[in-house]
MMTF fields as JSON, N, C-alpha, C and O atoms, coordinates in Angstrom:
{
  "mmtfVersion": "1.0.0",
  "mmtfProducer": "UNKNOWN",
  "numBonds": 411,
  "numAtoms": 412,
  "numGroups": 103,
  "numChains": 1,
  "numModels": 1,
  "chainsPerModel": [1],
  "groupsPerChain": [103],
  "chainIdList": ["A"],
  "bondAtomList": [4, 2, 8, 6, 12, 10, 16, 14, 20, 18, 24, 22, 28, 26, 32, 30, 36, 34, 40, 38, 44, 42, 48, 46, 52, 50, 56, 54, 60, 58, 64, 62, 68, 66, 72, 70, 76, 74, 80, 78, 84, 82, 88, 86, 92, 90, 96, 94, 100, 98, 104, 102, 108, 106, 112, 110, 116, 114, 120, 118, 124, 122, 128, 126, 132, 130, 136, 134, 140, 138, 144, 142, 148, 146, 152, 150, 156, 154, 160, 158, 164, 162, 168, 166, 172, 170, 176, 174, 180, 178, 184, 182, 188, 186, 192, 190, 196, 194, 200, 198, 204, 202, 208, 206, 212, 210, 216, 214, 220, 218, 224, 222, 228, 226, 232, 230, 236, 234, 240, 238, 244, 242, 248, 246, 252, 250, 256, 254, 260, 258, 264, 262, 268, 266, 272, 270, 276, 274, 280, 278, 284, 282, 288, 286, 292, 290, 296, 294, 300, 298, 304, 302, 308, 306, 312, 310, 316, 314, 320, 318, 324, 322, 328, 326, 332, 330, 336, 334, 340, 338, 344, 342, 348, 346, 352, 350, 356, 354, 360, 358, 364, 362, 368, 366, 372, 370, 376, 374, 380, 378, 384, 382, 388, 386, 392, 390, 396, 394, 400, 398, 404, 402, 408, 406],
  "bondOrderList": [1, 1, 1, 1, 1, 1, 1, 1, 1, 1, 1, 1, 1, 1, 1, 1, 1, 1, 1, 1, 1, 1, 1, 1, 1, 1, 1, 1, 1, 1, 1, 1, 1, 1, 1, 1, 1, 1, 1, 1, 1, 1, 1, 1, 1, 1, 1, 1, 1, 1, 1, 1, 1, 1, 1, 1, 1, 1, 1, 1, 1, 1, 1, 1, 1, 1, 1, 1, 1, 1, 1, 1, 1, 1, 1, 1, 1, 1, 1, 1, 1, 1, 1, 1, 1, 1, 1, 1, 1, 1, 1, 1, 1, 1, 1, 1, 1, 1, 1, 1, 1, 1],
  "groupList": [{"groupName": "UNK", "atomNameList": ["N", "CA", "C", "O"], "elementList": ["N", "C", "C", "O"], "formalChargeList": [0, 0, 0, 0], "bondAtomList": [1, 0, 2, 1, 3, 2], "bondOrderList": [1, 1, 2], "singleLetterCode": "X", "chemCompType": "L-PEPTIDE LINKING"}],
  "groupTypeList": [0, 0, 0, 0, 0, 0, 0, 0, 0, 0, 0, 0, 0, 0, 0, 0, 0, 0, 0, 0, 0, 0, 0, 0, 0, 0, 0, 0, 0, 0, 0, 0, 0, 0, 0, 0, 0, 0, 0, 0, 0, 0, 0, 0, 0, 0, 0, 0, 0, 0, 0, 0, 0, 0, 0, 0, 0, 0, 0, 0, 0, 0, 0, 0, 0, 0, 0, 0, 0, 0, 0, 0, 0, 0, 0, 0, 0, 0, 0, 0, 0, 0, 0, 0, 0, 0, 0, 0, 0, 0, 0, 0, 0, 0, 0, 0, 0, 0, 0, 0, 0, 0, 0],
  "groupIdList": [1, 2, 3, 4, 5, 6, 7, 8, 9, 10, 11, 12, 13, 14, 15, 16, 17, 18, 19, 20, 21, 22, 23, 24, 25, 26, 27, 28, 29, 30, 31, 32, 33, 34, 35, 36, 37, 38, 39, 40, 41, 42, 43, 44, 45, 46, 47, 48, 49, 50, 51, 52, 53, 54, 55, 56, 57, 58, 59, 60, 61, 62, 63, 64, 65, 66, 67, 68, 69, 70, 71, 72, 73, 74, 75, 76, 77, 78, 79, 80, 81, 82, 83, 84, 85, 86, 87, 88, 89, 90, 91, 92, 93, 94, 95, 96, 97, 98, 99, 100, 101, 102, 103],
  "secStructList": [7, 7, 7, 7, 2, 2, 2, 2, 2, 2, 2, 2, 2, 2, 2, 2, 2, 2, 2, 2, 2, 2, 2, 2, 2, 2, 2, 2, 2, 2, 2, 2, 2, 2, 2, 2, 2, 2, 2, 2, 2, 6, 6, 1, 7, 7, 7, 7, 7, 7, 7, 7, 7, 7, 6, 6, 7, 1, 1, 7, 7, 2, 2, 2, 2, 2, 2, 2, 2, 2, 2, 2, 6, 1, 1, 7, 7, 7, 1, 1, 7, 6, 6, 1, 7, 7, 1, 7, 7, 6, 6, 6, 1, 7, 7, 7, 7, 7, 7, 7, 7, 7, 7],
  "xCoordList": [168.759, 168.777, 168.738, 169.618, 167.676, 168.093, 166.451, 165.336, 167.111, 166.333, 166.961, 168.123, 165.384, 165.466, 166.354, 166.576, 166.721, 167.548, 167.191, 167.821, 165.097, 164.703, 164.334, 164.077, 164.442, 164.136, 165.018, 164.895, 166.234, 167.56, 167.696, 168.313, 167.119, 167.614, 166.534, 166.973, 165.237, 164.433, 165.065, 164.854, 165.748, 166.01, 167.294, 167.511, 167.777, 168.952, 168.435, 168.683, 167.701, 166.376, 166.21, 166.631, 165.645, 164.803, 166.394, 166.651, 167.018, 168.479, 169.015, 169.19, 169.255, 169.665, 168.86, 169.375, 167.461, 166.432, 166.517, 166.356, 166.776, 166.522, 168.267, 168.418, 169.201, 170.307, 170.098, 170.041, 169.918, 169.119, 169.219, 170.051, 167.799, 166.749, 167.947, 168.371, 168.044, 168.892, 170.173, 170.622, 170.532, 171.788, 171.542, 172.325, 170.315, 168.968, 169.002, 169.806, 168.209, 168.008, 169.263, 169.143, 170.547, 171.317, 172.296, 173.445, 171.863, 172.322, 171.355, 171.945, 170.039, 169.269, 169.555, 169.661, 169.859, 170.352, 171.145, 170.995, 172.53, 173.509, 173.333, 173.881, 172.863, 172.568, 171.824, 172.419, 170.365, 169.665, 170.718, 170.699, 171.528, 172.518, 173.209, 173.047, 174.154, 175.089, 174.176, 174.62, 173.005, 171.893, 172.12, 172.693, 171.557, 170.929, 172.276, 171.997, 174.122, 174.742, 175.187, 175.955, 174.745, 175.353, 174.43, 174.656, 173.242, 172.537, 172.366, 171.836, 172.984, 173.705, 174.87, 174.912, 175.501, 176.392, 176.494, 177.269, 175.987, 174.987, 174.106, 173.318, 173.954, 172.725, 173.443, 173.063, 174.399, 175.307, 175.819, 176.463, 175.33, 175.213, 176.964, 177.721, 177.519, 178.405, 178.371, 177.352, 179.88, 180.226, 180.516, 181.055, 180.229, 180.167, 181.618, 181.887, 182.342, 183.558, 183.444, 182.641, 184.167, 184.401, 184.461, 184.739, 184.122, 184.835, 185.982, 185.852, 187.129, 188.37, 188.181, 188.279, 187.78, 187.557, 189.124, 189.972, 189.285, 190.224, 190.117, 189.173, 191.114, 191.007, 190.662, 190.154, 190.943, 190.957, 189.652, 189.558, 188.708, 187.393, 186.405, 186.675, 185.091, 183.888, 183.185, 182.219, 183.615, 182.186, 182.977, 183.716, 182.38, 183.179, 182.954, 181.749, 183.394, 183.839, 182.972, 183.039, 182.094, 182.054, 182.652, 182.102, 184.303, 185.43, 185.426, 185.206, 185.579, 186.001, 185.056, 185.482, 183.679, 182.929, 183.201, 183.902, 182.944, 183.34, 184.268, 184.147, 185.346, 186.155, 186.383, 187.369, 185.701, 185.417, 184.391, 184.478, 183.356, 182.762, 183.222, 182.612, 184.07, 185.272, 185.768, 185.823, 186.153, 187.164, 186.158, 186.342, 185.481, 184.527, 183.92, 183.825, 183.713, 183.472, 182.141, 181.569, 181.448, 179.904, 179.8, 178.889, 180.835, 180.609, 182.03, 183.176, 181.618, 182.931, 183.314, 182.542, 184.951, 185.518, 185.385, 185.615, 184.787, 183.977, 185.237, 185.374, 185.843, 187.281, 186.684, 187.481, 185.402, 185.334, 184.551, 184.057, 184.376, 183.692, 182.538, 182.397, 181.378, 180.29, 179.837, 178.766, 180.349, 179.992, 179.582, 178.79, 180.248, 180.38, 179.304, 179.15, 178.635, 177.201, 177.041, 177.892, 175.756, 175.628, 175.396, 175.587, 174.949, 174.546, 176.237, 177.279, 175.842, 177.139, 177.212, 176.241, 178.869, 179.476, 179.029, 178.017, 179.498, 178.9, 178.926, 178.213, 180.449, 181.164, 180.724, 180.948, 179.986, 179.577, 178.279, 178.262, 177.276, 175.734, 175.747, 174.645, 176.971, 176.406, 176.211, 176.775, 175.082, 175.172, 175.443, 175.421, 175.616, 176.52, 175.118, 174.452, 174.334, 172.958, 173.709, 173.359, 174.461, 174.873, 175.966, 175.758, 176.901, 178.227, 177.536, 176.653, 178.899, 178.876, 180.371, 181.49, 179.815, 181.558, 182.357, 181.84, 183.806, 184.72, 185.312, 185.308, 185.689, 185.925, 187.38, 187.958],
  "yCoordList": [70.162, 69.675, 70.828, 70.926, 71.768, 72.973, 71.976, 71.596, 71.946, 71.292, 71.801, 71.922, 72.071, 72.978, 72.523, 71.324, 72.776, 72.665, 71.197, 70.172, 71.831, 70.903, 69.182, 68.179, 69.394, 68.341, 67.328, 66.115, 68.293, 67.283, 66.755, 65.691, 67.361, 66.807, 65.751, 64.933, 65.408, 64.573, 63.855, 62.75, 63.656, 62.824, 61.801, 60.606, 62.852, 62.356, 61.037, 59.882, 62.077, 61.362, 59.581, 58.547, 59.68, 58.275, 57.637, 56.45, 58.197, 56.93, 56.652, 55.442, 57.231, 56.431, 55.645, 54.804, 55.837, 55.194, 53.455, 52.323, 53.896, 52.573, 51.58, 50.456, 52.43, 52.171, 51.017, 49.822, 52.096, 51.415, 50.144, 49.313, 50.124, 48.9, 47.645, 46.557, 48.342, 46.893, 46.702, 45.556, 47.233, 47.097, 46.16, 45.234, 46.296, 45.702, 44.402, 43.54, 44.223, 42.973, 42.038, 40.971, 42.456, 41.476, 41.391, 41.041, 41.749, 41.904, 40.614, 39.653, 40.611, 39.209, 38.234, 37.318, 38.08, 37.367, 36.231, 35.01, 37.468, 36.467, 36.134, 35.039, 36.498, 36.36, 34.578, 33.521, 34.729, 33.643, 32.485, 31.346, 32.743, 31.709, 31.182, 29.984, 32.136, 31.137, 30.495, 29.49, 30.845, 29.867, 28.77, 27.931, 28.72, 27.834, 26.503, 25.307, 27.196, 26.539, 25.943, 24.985, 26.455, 25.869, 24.775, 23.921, 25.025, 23.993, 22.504, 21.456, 22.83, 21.713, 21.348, 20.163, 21.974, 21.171, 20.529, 19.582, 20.831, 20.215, 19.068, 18.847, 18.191, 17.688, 16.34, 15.197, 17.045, 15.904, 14.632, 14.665, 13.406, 12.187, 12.02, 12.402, 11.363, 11.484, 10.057, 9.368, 9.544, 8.034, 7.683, 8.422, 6.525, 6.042, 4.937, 4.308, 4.983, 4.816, 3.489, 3.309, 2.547, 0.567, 1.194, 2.393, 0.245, 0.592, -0.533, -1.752, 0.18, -1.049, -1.386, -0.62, -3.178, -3.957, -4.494, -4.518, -4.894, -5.649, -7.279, -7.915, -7.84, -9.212, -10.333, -11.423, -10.002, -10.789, -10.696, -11.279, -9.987, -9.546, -9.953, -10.118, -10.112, -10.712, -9.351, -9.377, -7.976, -7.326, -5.577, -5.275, -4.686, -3.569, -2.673, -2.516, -2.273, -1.573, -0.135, 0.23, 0.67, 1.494, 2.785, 3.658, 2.749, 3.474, 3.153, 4.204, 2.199, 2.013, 2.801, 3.496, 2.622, 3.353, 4.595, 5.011, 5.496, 6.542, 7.315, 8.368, 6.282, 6.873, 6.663, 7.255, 5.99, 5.834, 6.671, 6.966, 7.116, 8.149, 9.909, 10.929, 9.805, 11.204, 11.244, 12.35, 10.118, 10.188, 10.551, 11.683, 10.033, 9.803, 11.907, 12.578, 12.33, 13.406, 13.393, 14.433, 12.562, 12.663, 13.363, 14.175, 13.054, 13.525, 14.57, 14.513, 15.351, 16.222, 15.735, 15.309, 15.914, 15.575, 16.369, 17.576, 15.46, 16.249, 16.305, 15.245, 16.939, 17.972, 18.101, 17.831, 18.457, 18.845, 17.709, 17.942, 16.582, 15.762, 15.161, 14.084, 15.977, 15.931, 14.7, 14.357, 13.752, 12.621, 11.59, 10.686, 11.802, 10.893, 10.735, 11.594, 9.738, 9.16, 9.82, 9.817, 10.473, 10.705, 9.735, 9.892, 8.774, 8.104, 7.394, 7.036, 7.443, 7.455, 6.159, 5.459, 5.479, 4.636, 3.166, 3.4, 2.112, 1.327, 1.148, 0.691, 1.899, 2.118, 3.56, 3.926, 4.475, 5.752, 5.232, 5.724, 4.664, 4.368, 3.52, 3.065, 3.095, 2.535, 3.203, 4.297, 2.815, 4.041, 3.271, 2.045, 3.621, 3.377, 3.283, 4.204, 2.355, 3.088, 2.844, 3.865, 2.157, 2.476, 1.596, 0.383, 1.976, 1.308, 0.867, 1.171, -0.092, -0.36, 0.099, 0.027, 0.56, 1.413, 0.261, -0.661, 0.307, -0.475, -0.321, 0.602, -1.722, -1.54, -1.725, -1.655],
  "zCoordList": [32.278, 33.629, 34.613, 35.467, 34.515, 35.366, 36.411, 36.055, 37.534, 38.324, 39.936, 40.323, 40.787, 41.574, 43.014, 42.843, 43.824, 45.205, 45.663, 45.925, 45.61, 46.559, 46.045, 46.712, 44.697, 43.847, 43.776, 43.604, 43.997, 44.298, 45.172, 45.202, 46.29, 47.514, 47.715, 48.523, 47.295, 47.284, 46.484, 46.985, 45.519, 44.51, 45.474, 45.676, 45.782, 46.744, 48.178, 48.524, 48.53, 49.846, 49.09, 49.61, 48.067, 47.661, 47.075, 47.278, 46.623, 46.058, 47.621, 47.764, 48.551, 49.692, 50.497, 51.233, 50.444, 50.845, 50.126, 50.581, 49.12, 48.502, 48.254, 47.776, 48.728, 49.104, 49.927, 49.634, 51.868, 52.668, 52.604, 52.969, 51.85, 51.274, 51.013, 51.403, 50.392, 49.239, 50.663, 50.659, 51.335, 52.418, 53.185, 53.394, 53.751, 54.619, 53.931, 54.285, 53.009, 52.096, 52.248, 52.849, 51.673, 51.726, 52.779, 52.508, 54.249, 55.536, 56.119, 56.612, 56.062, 55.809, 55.535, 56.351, 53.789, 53.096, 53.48, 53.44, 54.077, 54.147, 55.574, 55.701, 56.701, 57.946, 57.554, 57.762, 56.939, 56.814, 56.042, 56.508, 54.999, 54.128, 55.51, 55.74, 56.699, 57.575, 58.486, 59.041, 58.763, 59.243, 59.062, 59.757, 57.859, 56.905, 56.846, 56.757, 56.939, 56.62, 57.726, 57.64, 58.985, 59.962, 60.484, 61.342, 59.701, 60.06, 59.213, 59.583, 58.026, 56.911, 58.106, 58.437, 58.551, 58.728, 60.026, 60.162, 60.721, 61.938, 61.586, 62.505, 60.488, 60.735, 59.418, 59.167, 58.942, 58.341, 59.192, 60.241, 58.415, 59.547, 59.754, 58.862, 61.13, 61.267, 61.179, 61.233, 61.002, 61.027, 62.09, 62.914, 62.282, 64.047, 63.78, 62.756, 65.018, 65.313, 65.901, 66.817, 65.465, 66.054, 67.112, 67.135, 68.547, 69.465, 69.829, 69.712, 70.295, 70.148, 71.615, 72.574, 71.602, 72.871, 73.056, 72.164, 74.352, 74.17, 73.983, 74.452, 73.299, 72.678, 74.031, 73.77, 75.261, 76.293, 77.138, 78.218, 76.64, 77.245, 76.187, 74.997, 76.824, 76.078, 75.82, 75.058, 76.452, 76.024, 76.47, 77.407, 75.267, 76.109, 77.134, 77.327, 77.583, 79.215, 78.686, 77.512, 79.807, 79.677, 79.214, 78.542, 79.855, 79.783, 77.988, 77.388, 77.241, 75.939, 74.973, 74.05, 75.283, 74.606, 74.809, 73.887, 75.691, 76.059, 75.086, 74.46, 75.216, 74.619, 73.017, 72.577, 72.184, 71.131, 70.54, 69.348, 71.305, 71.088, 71.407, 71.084, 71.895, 72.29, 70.866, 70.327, 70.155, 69.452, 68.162, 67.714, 67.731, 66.788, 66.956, 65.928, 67.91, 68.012, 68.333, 68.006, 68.868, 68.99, 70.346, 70.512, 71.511, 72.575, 73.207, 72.761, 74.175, 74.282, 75.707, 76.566, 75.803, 76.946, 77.887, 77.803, 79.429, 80.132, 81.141, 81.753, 81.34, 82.431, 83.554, 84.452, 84.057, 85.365, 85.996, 87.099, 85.487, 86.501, 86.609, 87.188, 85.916, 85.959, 85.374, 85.875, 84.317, 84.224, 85.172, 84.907, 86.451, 87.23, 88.301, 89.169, 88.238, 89.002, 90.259, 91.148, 90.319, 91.447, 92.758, 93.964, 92.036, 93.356, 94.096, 93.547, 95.399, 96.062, 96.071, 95.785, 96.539, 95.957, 97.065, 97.726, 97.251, 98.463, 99.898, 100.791, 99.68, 101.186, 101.691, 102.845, 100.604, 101.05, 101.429, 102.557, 101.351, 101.445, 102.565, 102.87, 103.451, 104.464, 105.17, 105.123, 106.452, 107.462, 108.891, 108.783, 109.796, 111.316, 111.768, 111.294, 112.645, 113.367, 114.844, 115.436, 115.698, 116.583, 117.25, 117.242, 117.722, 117.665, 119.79, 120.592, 119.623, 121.477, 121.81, 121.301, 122.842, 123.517, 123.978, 124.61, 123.623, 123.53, 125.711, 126.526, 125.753, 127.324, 127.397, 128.482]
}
């Protein structure tokens, strides 16, 4: 094994090169596998939740669904508001076109 400075150090050069390589490869690997798993688990059908009506009503309330689907996990609880209809309410949509001055 009498082998020269520079031979080594090339020898040295290509085993970390291919170190590298293979580091690379399964830095991919597992990158593409939690992909792959988060997208299994994303796409797993979820079970849909009764919604509980009350016994004294014919049909359920917006509010009930809502919240049967909160629970069920299909939808997330919205905290700041934004659920709520834009269009303004009935007593907001009237408009004044002109009053008579009171005597």
């Amino acid at each position: 094994l009498d082998q020269s400075i520079a031979t080594q150090r090339q020898l040295f050069r290509k085993v970390k090169k291919g170190f590298q390589e293979q580091s690379f490869q399964l830095a991919t690997a597992q990158h593409e596998i939690q992909l792959l798993q988060a997208q299994v688990n994303n796409s797993t059908k979820r079970k849909n939740k009764a919604v509980k009506v009350d016994p004294n009503t014919k049909f359920a309330t917006i509010s009930n669904i809502r919240q049967s689907q909160i629970e069920a996990g299909e939808v997330e609880v919205d905290t700041d508001g934004s659920s709520v209809s834009d269009y303004p309410s009935e007593a907001e949509s009237c408009i004044v076109v002109a009053t008579m001055p009171s005597r």
